[in-house]
C-alpha positions in Angstrom: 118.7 117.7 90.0 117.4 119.8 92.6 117.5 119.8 96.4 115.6 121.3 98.3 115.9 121.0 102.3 118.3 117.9 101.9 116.0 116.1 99.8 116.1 116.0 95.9 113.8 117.3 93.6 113.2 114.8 90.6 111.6 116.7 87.7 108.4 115.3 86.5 108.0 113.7 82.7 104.9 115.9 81.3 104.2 114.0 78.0 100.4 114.7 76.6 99.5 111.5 75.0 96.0 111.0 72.8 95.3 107.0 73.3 91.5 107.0 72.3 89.0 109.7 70.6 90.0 113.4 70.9 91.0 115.9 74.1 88.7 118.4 75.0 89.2 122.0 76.5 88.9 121.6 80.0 88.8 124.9 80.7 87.5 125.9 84.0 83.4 126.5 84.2 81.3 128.0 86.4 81.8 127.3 90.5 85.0 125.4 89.5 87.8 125.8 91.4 90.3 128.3 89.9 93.4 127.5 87.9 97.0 127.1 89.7 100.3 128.3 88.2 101.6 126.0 85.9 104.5 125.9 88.7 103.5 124.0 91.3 105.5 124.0 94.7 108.0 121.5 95.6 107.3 119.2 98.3 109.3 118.3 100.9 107.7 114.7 102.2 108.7 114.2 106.2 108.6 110.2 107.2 107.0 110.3 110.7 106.1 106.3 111.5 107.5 103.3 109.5 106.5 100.1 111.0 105.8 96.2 110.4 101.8 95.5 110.9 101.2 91.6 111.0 103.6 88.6 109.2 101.4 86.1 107.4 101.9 82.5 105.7 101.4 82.6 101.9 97.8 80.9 101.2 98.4 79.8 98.0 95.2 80.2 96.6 95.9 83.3 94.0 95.2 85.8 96.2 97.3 87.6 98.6 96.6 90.6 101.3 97.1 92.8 98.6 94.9 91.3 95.5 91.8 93.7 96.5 93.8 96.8 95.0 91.5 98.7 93.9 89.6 98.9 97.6 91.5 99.8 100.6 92.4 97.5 103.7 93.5 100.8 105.4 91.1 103.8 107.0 91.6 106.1 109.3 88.6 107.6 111.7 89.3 110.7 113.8 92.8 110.1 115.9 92.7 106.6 115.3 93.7 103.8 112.0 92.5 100.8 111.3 93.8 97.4 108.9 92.4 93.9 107.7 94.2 91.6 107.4 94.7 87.7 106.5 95.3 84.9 108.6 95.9 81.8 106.6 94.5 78.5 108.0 96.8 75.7 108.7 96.5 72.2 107.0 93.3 73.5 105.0 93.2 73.3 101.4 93.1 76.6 98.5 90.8 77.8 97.9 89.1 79.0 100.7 91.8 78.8 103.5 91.9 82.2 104.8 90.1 84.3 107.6 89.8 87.6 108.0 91.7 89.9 110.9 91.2 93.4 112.0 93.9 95.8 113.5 94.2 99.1 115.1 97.1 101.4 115.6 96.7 102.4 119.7 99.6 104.5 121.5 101.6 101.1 121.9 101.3 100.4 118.2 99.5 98.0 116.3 97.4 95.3 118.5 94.8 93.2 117.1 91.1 93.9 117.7 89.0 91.4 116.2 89.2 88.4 114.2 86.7 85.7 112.1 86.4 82.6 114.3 84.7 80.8 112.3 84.5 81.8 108.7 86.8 80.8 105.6 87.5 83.1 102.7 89.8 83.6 100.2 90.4 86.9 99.3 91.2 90.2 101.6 88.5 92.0 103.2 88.3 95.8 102.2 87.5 98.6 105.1 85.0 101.3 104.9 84.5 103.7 107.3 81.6 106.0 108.2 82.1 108.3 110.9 80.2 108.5 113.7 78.9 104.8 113.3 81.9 102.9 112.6 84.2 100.5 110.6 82.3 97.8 107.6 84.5 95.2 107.0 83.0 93.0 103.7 84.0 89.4 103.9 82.9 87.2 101.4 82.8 83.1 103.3 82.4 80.1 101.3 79.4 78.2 101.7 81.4 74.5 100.6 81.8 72.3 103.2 84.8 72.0 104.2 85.6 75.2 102.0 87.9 72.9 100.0 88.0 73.8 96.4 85.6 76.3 95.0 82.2 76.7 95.2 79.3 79.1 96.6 80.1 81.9 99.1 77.6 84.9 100.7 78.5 88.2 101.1 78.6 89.6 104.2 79.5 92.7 105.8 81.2 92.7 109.6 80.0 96.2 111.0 82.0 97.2 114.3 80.2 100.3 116.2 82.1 103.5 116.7 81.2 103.7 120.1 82.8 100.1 121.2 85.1 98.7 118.4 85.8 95.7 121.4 82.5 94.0 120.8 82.1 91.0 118.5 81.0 92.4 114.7 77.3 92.3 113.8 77.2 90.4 110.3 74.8 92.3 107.8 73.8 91.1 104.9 73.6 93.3 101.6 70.5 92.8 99.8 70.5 91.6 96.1 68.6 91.7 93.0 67.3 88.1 92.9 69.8 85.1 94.4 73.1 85.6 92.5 75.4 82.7 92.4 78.5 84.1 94.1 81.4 82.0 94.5 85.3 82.5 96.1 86.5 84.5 92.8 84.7 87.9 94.4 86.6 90.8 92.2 84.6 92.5 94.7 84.5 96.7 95.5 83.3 98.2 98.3 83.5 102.2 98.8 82.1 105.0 101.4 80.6 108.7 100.8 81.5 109.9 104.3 79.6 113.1 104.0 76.6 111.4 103.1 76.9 108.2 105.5 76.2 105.6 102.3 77.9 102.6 100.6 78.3 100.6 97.6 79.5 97.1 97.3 80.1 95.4 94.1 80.8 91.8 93.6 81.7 89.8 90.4 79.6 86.9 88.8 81.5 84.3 86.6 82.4 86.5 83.4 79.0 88.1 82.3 78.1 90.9 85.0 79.0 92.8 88.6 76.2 92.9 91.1 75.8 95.6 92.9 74.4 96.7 96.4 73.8 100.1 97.6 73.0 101.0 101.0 71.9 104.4 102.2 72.0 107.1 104.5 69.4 105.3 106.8 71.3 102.0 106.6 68.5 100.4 104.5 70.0 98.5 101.2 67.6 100.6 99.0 68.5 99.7 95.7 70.3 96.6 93.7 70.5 95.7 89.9 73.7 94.7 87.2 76.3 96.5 85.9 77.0 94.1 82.5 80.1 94.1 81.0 81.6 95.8 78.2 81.4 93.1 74.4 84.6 92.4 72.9 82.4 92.0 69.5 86.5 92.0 68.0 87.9 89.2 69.3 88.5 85.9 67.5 85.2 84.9 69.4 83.0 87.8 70.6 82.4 87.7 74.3 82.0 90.1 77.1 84.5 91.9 78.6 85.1 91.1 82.4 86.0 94.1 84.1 88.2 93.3 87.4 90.5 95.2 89.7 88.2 98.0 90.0 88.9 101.5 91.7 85.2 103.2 92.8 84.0 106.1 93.9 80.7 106.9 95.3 79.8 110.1 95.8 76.3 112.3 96.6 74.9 108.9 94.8 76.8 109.2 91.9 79.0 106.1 91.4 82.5 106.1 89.0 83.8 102.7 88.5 87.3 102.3 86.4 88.9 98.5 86.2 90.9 96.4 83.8 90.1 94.0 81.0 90.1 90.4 82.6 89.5 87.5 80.9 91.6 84.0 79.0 93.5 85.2 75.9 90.9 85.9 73.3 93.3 86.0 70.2 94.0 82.6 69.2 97.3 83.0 67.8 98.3 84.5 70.7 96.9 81.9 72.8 98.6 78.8 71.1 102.0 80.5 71.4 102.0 81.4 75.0 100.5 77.6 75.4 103.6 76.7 73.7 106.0 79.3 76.2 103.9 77.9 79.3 102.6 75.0 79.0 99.4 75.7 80.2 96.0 75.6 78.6 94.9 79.7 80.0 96.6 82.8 80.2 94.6 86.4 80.9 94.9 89.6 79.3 94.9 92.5 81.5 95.1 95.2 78.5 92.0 97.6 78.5 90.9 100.1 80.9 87.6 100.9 81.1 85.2 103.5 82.9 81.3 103.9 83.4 79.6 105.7 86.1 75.6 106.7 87.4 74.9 109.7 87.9 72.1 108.7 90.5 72.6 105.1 91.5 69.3 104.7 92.5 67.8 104.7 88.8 70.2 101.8 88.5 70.7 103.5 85.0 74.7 103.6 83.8 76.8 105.4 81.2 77.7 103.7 78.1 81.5 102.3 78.9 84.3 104.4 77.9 87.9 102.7 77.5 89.9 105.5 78.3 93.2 103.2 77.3 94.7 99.7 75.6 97.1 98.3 75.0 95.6 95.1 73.2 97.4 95.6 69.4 100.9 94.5 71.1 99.6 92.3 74.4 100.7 95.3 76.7 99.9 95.4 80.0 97.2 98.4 81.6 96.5 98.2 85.6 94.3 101.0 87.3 95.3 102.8 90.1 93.3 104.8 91.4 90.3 107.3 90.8 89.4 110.6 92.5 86.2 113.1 91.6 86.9 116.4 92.4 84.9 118.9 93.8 83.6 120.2 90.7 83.0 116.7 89.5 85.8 116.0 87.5 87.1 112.3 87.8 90.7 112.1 87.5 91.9 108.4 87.0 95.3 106.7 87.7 97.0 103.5 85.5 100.1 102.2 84.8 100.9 101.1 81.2 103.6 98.3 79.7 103.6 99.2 76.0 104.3 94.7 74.5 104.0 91.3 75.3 108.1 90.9 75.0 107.5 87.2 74.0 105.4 88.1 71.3 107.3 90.6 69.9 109.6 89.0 67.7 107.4 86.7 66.1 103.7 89.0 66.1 105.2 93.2 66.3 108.9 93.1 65.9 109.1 96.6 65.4 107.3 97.5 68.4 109.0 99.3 71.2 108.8 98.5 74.5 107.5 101.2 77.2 105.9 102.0 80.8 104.3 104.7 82.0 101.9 106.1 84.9 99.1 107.5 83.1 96.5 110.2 84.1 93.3 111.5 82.7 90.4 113.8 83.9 86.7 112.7 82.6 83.7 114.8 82.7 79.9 113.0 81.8 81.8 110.4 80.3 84.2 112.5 77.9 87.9 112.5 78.3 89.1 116.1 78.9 92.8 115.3 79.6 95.6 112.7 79.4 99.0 113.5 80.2 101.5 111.2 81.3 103.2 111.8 84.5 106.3 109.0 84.1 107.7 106.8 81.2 110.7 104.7 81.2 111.9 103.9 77.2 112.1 102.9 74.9 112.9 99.2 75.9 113.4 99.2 79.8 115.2 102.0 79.7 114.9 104.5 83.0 112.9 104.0 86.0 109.6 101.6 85.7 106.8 103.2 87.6 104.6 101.0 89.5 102.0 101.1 92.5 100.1 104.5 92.9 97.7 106.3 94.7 96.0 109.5 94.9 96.1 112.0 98.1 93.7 114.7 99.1 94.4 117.5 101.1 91.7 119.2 102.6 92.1 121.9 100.4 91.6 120.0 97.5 95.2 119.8 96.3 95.8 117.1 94.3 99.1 114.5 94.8 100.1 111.0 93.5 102.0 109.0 96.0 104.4 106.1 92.9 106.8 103.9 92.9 109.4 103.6 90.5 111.9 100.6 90.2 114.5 100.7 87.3 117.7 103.0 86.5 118.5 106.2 87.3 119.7 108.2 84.5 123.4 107.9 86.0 122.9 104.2 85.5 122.9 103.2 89.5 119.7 101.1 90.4 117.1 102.9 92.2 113.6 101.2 94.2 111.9 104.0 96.0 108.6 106.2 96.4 108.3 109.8 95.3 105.3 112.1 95.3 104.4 114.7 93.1 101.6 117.2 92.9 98.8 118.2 90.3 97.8 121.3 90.0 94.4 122.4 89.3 95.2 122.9 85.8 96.3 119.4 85.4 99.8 120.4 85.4 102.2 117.8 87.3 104.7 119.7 89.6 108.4 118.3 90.0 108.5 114.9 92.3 110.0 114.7 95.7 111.6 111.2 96.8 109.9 109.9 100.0 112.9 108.8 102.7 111.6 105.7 103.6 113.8 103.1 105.2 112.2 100.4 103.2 110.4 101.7 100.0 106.9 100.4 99.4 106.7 98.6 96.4 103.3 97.8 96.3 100.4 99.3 99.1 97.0 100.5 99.8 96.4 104.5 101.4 94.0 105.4 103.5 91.7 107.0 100.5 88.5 109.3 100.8 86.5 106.7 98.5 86.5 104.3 101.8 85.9 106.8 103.9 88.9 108.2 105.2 89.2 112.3 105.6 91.4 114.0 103.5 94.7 114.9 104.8 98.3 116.0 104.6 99.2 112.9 105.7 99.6 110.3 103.6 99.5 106.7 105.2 100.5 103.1 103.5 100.0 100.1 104.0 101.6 97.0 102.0 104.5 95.5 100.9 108.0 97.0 101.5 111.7 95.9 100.2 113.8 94.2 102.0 110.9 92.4 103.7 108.7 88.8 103.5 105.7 87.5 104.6 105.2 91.3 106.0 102.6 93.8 105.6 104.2 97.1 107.2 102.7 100.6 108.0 103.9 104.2 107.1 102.6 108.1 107.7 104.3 110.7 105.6 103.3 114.3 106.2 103.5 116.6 103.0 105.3 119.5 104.1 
């Protein structure tokens, strides 16, 4: 292992892997950017601020201030950084016991700015920022009296000015394509084209479609319609395939959307034997990754859907991560992967082996041009497990993943940190550089360019940390 200025060098694990259909050349093209070395540089990541945000109470309700993961509750604008946050309600009931908070990072530290006085919610409120007009906060309050239980809830968004973030948020409404009948389960999306000044919201109805809301440049919501879910026509009982835990992108009106299979077991041997295991009458598969995109969202025309992994022959595990389009128009997507089901295994694959890996794969129009993957731990749980990751953008359009990995290290001691390695421009991964954090974070949200934020050197996290409860914390690494 290498070290380079006191900090070691961890090679990356460059393993092409064909999961679905066949790799094309993606060799570069016209007005692309041009090809790096194979060698990237090493980095050297420098920790500048590590730093506790807001405690909360546990809500109880199945959704914590991280179960929006594939949004951001993290943006930066100009000089300054901005959080949501949670604040759960005392003595009210799940499901809809939650409000919303919003904090900024000032020369002090962080101080609250603004909180929901009135609302409840249930789920965490992603950040958008546009700049030059300000912060969009989308909040999703229960219309049930009371909010006890379920029930119907309206979209809103809480918009706070650039010019005086102080003032009480003016509460927009997205338009719609008819009445949809949201409720508390949102599954909702929201991203920002900076450049362009326009957002996107999606939002989740029951397991049939997303509705979607796009607002433009002159801050009319100019066009709505569906995006209707991929059919499982090979389950036990065909049925469509809710897609949740979305990472979008929308950019000069194009829109890239990437989420995980979610819906109650649909293999009914499967589903009797985990009832048997659990006791309960439900258990979800989270197994197939899937993409579509519009090339112009205001056709409301989208791509046939691509599933660009699964892992639904052994009752694996697939989670997205994160997705970036390059300036060329490549989309390079993020997931992790957990090969089995280990409580299946015996009875349904025994000679399956157990694996996890962070995945990444480059589409063009819908094709998949490259899959590589960029860390494995196997067979069995062998090595270090990654997790969490995230894309950063520098603003010379260098390319870097920002993981954590939890597991062994090949000298056996236990390990539970963050690393960062780089891509280069010809997809090849460059060695990875642990990050010296205090407290490693094991799970987080970045301040990412599909909400807005610039790209940067810095990478900034905000999430959950070892060694810590109840806590979401703050961090800002500078890639040196």
């Amino acid at each position: 292992m290498a070290v380079v200025s006191g900090f070691p060098v961890l090679p990356a694990v460059v393993s092409c892997v064909v999961l679905l259909g066949s790799v094309v050349s993606a060799g570069p093209r016209p007005g692309s950017l041009p090809a790096r070395p194979a060698a990237v540089a090493a980095i050297r990541p420098l920790v500048e601020v590590e730093e506790e945000v807001y405690r909360y109470d546990p809500a109880d309700n199945g959704a914590g201030p991280l179960w929006c993961s594939g949004s951001t509750c993290l943006v930066r604008v100009g000089d300054e950084v901005f959080a949501s946050g949670l604040k759960t309600l005392k003595g009210v009931p799940p499901y809809n016991n939650c409000r919303w908070l919003l904090f900024r990072r000032g020369a002090d530290g962080w101080e609250r700015k603004q909180a929901d006085l009135d609302g409840q919610t249930r789920e965490p409120c992603p950040l958008v920022a546009l700049p030059g007009e300000g912060l969009f906060l989308s909040a999703n309050p229960t219309l049930a009296a009371g909010g006890k239980g379920g029930g119907p809830a309206r979209p809103e968004i809480a918009f706070f000015p650039a010019a005086d973030l102080s003032r009480p948020a003016k509460a927009i409404r997205p338009a719609w394509d008819g009445e949809p009948a949201f409720s508390e389960h949102s599954y909702r999306s929201f991203a920002a084209d900076a450049a362009n000044g326009e957002l996107i919201l999606f939002q989740n109805v029951d397991y049939t479609h997303a509705e979607w809301a796009f607002r433009d440049r002159a801050g009319k919501w100019s066009a709505q319609g569906r995006l209707v879910w991929p059919w499982g026509a090979e389950y036990d009982k065909p049925r469509p395939i809710r897609v949740c835990y979305p990472t979008v992108a929308l950019k000069g009106r194009a829109v890239h959307f990437c989420g995980v299979s979610d819906i109650v077991e649909p293999y009914r041997g499967w589903r009797d034997f985990k009832r048997e295991l659990t006791g309960r009458e439900w258990d979800y598969d989270f197994r197939r990754l899937s993409y579509t995109w519009a090339p112009d969202i205001t056709t409301g025309k989208f791509g046939g859907w691509v599933e660009i992994a699964s892992r639904d022959k052994t009752a694996g595990r697939v989670q997205p991560c994160d997705l970036w389009v390059a300036a060329d128009g490549d989309v390079h997507l993020l997931w992790t992967e957990q090969a089995l089901d280990e409580r299946l295994r015996e009875k349904f694959f025994p000679d399956a082996v157990q694996s996890f890996e962070l995945n990444h794969a480059v589409v063009r129009d819908g094709k998949v041009l490259r899959r590589q993957t960029l860390v494995r731990a196997g067979p069995g749980r062998e090595g270090e497990v990654p997790g969490a990751a995230r894309f950063q953008v520098t603003p010379d359009d260098r390319l870097f993943v920002d993981y954590h990995v939890r597991g062994r290290t090949p000298a056996g001691g236990r390990v539970s940190e963050n690393r960062l390695l780089e891509v280069g421009r010809d997809g090849t991964p460059g060695p990875a550089a642990r990050v010296p954090l205090a407290n490693p974070f094991n799970s987080f949200f970045t301040a990412t360019v599909r909400a807005g934020s610039p790209p940067s050197d810095v990478v900034e996290l905000f999430g959950h940390r070892d060694g810590t409860s109840r806590m979401m914390s703050y961090a800002r690494v500078r890639i040196k």
